[in-house]
C-alpha positions in Angstrom: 0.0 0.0 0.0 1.3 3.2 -0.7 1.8 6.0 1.6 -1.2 8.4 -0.4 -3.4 4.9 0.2 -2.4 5.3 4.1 -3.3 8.7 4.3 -6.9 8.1 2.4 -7.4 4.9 4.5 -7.0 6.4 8.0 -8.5 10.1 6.8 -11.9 7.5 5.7 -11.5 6.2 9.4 -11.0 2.8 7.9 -8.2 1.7 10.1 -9.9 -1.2 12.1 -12.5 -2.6 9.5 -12.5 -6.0 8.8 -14.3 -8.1 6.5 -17.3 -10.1 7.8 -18.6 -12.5 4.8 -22.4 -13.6 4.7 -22.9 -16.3 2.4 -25.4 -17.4 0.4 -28.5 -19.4 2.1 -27.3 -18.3 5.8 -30.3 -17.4 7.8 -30.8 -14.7 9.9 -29.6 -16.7 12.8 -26.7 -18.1 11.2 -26.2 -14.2 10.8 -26.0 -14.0 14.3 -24.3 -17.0 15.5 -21.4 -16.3 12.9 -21.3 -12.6 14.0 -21.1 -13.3 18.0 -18.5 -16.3 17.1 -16.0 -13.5 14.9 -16.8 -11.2 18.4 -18.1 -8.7 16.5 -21.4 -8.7 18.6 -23.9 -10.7 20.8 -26.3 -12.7 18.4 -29.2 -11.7 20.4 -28.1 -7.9 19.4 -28.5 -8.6 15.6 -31.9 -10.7 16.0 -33.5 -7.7 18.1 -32.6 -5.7 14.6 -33.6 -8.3 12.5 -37.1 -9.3 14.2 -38.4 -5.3 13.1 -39.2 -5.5 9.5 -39.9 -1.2 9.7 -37.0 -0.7 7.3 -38.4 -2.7 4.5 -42.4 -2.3 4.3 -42.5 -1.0 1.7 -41.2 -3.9 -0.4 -43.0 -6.8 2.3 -45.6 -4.9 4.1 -46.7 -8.1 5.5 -42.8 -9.2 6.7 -42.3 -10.3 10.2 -38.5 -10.4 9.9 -35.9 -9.2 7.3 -35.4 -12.3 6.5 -35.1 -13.1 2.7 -33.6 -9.0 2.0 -30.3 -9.3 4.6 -28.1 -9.4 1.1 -25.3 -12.1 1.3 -21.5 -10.1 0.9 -18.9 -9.1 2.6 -19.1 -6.5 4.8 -16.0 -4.4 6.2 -17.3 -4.0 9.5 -15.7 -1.3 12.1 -14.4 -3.0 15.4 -17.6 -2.3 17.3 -20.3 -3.0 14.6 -23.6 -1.6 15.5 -26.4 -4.2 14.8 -28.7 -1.4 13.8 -26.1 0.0 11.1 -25.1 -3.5 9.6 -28.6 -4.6 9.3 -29.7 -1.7 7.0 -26.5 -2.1 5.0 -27.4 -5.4 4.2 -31.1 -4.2 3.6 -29.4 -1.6 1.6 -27.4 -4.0 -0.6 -30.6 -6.0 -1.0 -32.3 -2.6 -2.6 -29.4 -2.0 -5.0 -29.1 -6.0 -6.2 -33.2 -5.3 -6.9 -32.8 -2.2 -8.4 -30.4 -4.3 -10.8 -32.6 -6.9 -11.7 -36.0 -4.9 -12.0 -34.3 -2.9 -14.7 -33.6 -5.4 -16.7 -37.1 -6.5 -16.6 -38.4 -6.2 -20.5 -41.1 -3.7 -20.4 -44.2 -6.1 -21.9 -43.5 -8.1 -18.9 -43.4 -5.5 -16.2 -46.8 -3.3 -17.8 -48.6 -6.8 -18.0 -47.4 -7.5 -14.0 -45.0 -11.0 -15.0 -41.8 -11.5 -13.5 -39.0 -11.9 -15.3 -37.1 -15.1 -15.7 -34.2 -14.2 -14.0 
């Protein structure tokens, strides 16, 4: 790493994140468990966040959980994660990977209310 990376990398406060992978097909407990194991917080932390659907009723009004839009990635988490702050990352992320796919939704399917094939 250079020294002008250095300087960018501390000025962006990004001197203690580390990565924090969620994969594919891992629940919202797995979530948990895997985030208490790495000692990034207590599982029961991320559940409380995860149990209040508020953030995405407007794509599941009838959600109980955020379960199904906590997008798998990796996430460059700060030493003391904030379950609050990961959760609506990963919400976030979900959004953006939508936002992708619904635009490259042909039009005679989206005006007649068909989803695509992807």
């Amino acid at each position: 790493m250079s020294g002008k990376d250095v300087f960018w990398k501390l000025a962006r406060g990004e001197v203690y994140q580390l990565p924090f992978t969620v994969r594919e097909g891992e629940t919202m407990f797995d979530i948990a468990h895997n985030l208490e194991a790495a000692k990034f917080m207590p599982a029961d932390d991320f559940l409380r966040v995860a149990n209040d659907p508020s953030s995405i009723k407007d794509l599941a009004p009838y959600a109980k959980t955020l379960e199904g839009f906590l997008f798998p990635a990796t996430y460059q988490l700060p030493r003391h994660p904030v379950a609050a702050d990961l959760a609506a990352a990963m919400v976030q992320k979900f959004r953006e990977q939508w936002r992708s796919i619904s635009a490259r939704i042909p039009p005679q399917l989206a005006s007649a209310g068909q989803r695509s094939p992807l």
